[in-house]
N, C-alpha and C positions, 0 to 999 in steps of 0.2 A: 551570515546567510539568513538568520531568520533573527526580529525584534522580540523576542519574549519578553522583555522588562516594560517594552512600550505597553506590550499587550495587556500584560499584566495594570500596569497604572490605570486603564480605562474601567476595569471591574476592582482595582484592591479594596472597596468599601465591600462587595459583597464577600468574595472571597475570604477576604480577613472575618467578616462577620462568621462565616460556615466554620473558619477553622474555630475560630475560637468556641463555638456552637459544639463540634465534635472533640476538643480538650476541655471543654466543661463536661461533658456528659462520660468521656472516655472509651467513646462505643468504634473503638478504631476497625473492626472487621463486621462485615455485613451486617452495618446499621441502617438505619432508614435512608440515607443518602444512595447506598449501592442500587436498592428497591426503585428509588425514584428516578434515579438514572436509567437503569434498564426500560420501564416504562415507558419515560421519554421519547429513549432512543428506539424500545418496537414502535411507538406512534410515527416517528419524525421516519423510520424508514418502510412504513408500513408492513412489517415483518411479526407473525406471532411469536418469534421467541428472540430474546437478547440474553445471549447469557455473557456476564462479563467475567472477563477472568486478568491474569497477575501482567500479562501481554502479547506482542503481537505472534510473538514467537509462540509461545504457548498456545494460541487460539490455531495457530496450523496444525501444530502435534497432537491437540485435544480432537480435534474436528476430524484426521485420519484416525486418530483411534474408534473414534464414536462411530465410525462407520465400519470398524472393523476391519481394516485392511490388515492382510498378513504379510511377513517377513517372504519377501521372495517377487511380490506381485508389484509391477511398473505401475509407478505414477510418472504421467508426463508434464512437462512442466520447462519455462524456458531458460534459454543460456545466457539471456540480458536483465539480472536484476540482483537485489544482493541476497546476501548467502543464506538468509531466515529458510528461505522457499526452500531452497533443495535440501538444508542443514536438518529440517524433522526428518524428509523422507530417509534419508541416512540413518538417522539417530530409531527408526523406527524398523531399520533392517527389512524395508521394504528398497525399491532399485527405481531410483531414477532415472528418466528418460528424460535427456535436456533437445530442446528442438530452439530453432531458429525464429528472427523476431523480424517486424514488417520495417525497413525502413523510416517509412513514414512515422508510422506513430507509435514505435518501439513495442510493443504488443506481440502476441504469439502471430504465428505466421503459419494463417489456415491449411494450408497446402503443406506446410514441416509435420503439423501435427497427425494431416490423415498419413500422412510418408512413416509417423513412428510406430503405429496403433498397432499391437501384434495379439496373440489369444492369450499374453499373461498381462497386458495394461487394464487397469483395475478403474484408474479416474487421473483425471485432467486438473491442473492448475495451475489456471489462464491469473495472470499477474498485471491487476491496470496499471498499470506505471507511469506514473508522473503527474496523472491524474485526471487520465480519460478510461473509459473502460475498452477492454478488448472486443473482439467482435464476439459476442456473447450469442448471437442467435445460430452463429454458424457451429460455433463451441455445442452449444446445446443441443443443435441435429446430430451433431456427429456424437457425443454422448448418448444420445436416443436409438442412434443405430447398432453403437457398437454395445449396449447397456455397462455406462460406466458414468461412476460418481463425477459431479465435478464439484470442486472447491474453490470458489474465488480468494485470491491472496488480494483484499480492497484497502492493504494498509496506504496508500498513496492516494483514496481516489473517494473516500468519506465522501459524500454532500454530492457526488456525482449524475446524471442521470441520464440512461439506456435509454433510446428509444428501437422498438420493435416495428419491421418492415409493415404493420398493417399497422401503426400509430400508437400502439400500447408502449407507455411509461414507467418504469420500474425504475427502485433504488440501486446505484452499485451494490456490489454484496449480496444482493438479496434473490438472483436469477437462477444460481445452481442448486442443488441438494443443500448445500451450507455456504455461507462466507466467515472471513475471517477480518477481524484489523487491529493496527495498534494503535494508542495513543500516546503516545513517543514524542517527547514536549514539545516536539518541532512540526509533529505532524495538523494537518489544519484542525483536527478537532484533538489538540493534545492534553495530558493531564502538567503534571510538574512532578514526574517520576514517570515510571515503568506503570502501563495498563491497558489490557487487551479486550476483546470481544468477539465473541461468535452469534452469529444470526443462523435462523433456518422456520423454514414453515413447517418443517417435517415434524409432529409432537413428538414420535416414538424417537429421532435420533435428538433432538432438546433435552428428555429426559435421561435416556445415556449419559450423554454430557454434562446434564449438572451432578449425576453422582462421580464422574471421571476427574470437573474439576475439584472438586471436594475430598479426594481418597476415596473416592469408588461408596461414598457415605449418600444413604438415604435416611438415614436415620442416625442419629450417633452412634457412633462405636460398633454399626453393622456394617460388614463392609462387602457390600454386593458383585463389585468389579472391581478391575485392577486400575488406579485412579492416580492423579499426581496433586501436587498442594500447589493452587493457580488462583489465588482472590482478588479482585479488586480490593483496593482498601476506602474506608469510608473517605479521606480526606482526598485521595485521586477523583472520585465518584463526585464528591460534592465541587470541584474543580471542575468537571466535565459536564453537571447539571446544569452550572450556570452557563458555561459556556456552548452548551448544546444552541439556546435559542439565536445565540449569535453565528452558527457555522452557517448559515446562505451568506449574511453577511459578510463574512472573512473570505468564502470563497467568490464571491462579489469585487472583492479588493485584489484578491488575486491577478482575478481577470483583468480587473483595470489595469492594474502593473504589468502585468506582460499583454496586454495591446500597447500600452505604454512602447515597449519594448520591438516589439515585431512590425509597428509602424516608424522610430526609428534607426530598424536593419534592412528595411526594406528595398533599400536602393544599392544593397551594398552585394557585391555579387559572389563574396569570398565568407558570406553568412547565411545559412538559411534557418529559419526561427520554425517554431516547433508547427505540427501540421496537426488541424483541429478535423476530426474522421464526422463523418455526416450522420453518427447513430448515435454521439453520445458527448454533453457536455462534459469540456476539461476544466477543472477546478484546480489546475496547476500548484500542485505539492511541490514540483520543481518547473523553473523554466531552463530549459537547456536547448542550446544548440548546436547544430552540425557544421560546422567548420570547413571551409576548402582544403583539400592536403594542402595545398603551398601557402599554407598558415601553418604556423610550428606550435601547434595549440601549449605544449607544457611550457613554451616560453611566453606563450599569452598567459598563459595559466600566472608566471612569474611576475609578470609586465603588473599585471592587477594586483595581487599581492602586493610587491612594492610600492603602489599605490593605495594601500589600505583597503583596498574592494575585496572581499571575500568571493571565492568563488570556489567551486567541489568537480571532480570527475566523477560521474557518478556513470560508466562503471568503468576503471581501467583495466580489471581484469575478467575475461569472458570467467562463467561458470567452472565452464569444461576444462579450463587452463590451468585453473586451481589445484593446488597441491592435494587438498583434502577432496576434490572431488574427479581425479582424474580416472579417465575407465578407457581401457583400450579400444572397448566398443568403438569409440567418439571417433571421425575423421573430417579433420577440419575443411574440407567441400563444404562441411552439412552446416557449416556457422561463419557464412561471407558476411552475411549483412552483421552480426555480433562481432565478429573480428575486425570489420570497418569502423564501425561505431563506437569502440575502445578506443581508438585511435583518433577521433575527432569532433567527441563532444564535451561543452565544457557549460557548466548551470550557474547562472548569475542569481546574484542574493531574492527571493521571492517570498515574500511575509505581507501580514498584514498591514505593519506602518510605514511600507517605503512612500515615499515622497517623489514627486516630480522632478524635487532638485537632486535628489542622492539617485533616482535612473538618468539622467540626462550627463551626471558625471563619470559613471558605470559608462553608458552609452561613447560618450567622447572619445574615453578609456578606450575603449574597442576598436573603435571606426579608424583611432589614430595609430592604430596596432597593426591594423589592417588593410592599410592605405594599398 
């Protein structure tokens, strides 16, 4: 699904040069590399604060705490994406509220969300998935009305960019109270391990945060809050320094590939290839598509496999379905479109080194599946 080794080859002069840089010196946790990263990455998304932490999971749970949310109080948040998002609010003995996602372009689904919103939902978190953002301006009236946090989950949607109904430009991540993302070797701006981040303009909730991800430390061995152990490490940081200046670029190639892709399914009537929304570029972390029922997608799923073509369900099981997050509340009405969309999408390989010949063979693959 994804070339990492290719990727790797095109930088291993610098990268080898950093590692070896950071085992000469032995400065493995927040050495100069972490610093320079962070920097980077508030320039490259125009945000006053980056704080990085250990990953992408982390950067959700740090960023509810840092706001303060208490055990009792809904966060909403949707029934189509994987299990990180709703896994803190759990873990944080706060009550999820899972709503339904738009067709189109798998996104929360404005109309679920004002349907959930009651006097104990505290904040919203809208999930860009796949790597466009959700409708972010509709997201943020309705947080304005009801005053409630929201939290972008931007691990899929890195290098993306909002546009706002009167022309104004903004980074993914960077439109709510906080954003969150991982760098999850796969993802477009990955490390080669586990490494996360949080953004926000807000100083007061920044600094919360950095004593949260630290042990609650502003000082050593004062321990002002209650904190958890969440660092990037030098040698992830100095992986993502370099590879920061390259992310337009990779998400550049992305896009070539799945135009590649979506010009040829286009004629084919039992595929329909992913749907690009008018407020906000897709930097396609996945390309998936929707499938006709009378395609048996898991034996497509087979068909390619067999063929050496990698391919993922990404997601076969709704949220609400799940063992670990089932609540009597949930009545499956309120999740058609999630419950369809389990059932007939399938993500073809989408990296920065695919080739013309290895999508044309993926492609064949398909069309001949699908006759």
């Amino acid at each position: 699904m994804v070339d990492l080794i290719g990727q790797y080859n095109h930088i291993k002069p610098q990268i080898n040069e950093a590692f070896q840089s950071i085992l000469d010196t032995a400065y493995y946790i927040g050495g100069p590399e972490v610093k320079g990263f962070q920097a980077d990455l508030e320039k490259y998304l125009d945000v006053k604060h980056v704080i990085p932490c250990a990953n992408g999971t982390d950067a959700l749970q740090i960023a509810m705490m840092g706001l303060g949310l208490k055990p009792g109080d809904e966060v909403i948040t949707v029934d189509f994406t994987f299990a990180a998002t709703v896994e803190v609010i759990a873990l944080l003995n706060l009550t999820p509220v899972l709503v339904d996602v738009e067709e189109t372009t798998f996104n929360m689904d404005i109309a679920a969300l004002k349907k959930a919103i009651t006097p104990k939902t505290k904040a919203i978190v809208p999930v860009h998935l796949f790597g466009q953002c959700a409708n972010m301006e509709a997201v943020m009236e309705i947080a304005k009305q009801h005053n409630l946090f929201v939290i972008e989950d931007n691990a899929q949607a890195i290098g993306a960019d909002y546009t706002f109904s009167n022309g104004k430009k903004q980074k993914s991540g960077t439109i709510g109270n906080v954003g969150t993302t991982s760098f999850f070797p796969s993802k477009n701006l990955g490390c080669y391990g586990d490494g996360g981040a949080i953004f926000t303009n807000d100083d007061d909730l920044a600094h919360r945060i950095r004593g949260i991800v630290n042990h609650g430390m502003y000082k050593r061995y004062y321990h002002d809050v209650v904190g958890v152990n969440s660092r990037l490490d030098s040698l992830q940081a100095a992986v993502l320094q370099i590879k920061l200046p390259l992310l337009d670029g990779y998400c550049a190639a992305r896009q070539k590939a799945a135009k590649f892709y979506s010009d040829a399914f286009a004629n084919c009537s039992k595929i329909e290839t992913p749907e690009i929304s008018d407020f906000s570029t897709h930097v396609f972390h996945q390309y998936t598509l929707k499938l006709d029922e009378s395609v048996d997608r898991d034996a497509l799923h087979k068909h390619l496999l067999d063929k050496g073509i990698p391919n993922a369900i990404y997601y076969p099981v709704a949220l609400h379905a799940q063992k670990a997050y089932a609540d009597e509340r949930y009545n499956e009405v309120d999740f058609k479109v999630t419950n369809h969309l389990c059932k007939i999408v399938l993500s073809l390989p989408m990296h920065t080194e695919l080739e013309e010949e290895q999508q044309q063979f993926i492609v064949d693959a398909i069309l001949e599946f699908c006759k």
